[in-house]
C-alpha positions as CSV (number, residue, x, y, z in Angstrom):
1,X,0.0,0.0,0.0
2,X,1.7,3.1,-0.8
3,X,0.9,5.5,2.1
4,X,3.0,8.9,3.5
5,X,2.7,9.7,7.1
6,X,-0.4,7.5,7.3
7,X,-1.7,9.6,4.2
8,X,-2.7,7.2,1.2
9,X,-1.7,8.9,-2.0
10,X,-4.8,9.8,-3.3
11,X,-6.0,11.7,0.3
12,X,-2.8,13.6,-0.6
13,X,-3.5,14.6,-4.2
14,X,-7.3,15.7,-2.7
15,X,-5.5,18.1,-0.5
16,X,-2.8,19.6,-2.9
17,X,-6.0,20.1,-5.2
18,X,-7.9,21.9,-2.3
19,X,-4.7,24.1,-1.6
20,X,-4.3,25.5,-5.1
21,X,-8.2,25.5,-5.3
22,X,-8.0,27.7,-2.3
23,X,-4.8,29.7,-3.4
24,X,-6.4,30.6,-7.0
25,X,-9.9,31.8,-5.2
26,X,-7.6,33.8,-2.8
27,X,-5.7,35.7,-6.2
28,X,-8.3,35.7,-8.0
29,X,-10.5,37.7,-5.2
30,X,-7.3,39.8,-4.7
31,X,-6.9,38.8,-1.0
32,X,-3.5,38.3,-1.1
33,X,-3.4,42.3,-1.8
34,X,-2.7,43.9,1.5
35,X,-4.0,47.2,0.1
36,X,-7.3,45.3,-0.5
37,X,-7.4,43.9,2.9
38,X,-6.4,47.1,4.4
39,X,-9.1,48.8,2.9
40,X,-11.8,46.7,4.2
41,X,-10.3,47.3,7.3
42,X,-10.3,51.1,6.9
43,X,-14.1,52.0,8.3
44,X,-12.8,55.3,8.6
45,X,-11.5,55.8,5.2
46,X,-12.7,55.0,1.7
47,X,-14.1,51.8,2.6
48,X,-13.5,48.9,0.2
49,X,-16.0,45.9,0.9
50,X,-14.4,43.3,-1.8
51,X,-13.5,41.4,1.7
52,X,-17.1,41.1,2.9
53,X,-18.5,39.6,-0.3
54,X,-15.4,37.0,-0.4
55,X,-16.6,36.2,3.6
56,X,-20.3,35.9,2.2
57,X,-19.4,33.6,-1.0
58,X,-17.2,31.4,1.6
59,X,-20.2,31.4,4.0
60,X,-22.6,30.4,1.2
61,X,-20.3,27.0,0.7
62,X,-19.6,26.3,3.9
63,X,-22.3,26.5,6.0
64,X,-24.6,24.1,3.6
65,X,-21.4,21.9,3.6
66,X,-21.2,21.8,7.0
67,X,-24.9,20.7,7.8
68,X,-24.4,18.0,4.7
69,X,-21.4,17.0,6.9
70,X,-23.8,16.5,9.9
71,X,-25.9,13.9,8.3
72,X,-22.9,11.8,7.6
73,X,-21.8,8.8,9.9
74,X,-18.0,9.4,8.7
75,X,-15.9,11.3,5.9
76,X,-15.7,10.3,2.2
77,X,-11.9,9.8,2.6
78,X,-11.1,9.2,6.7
79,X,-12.2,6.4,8.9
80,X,-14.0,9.4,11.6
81,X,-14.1,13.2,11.5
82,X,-11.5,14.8,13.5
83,X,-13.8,17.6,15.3
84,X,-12.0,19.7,18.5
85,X,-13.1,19.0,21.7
86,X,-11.9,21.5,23.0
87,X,-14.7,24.6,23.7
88,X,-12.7,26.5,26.8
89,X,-11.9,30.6,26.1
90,X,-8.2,30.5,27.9
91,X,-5.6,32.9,28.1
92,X,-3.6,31.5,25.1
93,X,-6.3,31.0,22.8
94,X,-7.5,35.0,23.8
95,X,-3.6,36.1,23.1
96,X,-3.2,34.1,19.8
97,X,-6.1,35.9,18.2
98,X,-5.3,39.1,19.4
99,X,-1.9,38.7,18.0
100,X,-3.4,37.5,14.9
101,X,-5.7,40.3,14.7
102,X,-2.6,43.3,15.5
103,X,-0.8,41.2,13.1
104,X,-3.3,41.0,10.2
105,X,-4.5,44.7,10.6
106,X,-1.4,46.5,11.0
107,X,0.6,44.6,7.5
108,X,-2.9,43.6,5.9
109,X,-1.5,40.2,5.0
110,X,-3.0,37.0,6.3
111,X,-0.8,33.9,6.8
112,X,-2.5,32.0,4.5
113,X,-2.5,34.3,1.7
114,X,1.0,35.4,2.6
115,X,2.3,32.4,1.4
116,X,0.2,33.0,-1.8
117,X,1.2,36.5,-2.3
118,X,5.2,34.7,-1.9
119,X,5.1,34.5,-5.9
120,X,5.4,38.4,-6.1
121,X,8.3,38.5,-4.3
122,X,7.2,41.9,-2.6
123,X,9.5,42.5,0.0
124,X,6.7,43.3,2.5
125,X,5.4,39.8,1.6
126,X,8.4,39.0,2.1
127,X,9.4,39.7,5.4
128,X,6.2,39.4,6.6
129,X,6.7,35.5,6.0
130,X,10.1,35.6,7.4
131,X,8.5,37.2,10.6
132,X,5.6,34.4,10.5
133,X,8.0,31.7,10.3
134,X,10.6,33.2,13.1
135,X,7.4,33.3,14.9
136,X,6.5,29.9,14.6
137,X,9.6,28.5,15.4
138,X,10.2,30.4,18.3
139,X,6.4,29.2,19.6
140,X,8.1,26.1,18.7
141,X,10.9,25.9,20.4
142,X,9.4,28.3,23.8
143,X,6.3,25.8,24.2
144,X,7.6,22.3,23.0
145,X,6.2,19.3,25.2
146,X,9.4,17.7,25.2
């Protein structure tokens, strides 16, 4: 059986597909334009509500997908869903998203279309990336179970 990481090949292939599926949906809606986001973000300012429409077509996909998902005893390609358990507000959870949110407002760039927006080679891309991954690693290597 040819399997990676307990991933069978095909599983794999679904989730490159979703990935660039996802990526091309992201440039073609021009989120991985900071000025874009930013400007949604501006209430203030001249307002630019490209962001809440791209939230709206998401929702419209999601939300039936998600109560087709209900009905189902397990996943087309998994042996069970993998759901959190989790429901607890802490401390860390509270800080990560307001670190996300200061993040994402003040550079306009979101991590996942960062790494889309990487094939521009814009140096605020750029570095903005570098800081994401310095950031990770140092999460990494501060909070590591080991």
């Amino acid at each position: 059986m040819s399997e990676n990481n307990g991933l069978a090949w095909g599983n794999i292939l679904i989730i490159v597909a979703s990935g660039v599926l996802f990526g091309l949906g992201l440039s073609i809606s021009e989120m991985v334009n900071p000025t874009r986001v930013l400007g949604f973000l501006n209430v203030l300012g001249p307002w630019d509500p490209t962001l809440a429409f791209v939230m709206a077509g998401a929702l419209t996909v999601a939300v039936p997908g998600f109560q087709y998902a209900k009905l189902m005893h397990k996943p087309f390609l998994a042996v069970s869903f993998s759901v959190p358990t989790k429901k607890d507000l802490d401390a860390k959870l509270i800080s990560g998203a307001v670190i996300f949110g200061v993040g994402w407002g003040l550079a306009g760039i979101c991590p996942g279309p960062s790494l889309v927006a990487l094939n521009t080679m814009q140096v605020n891309v750029v570095v903005f990336v570098a800081a994401m991954l310095a950031g990770i690693i140092a999460h990494d290597r501060i909070f590591s179970k080991d």
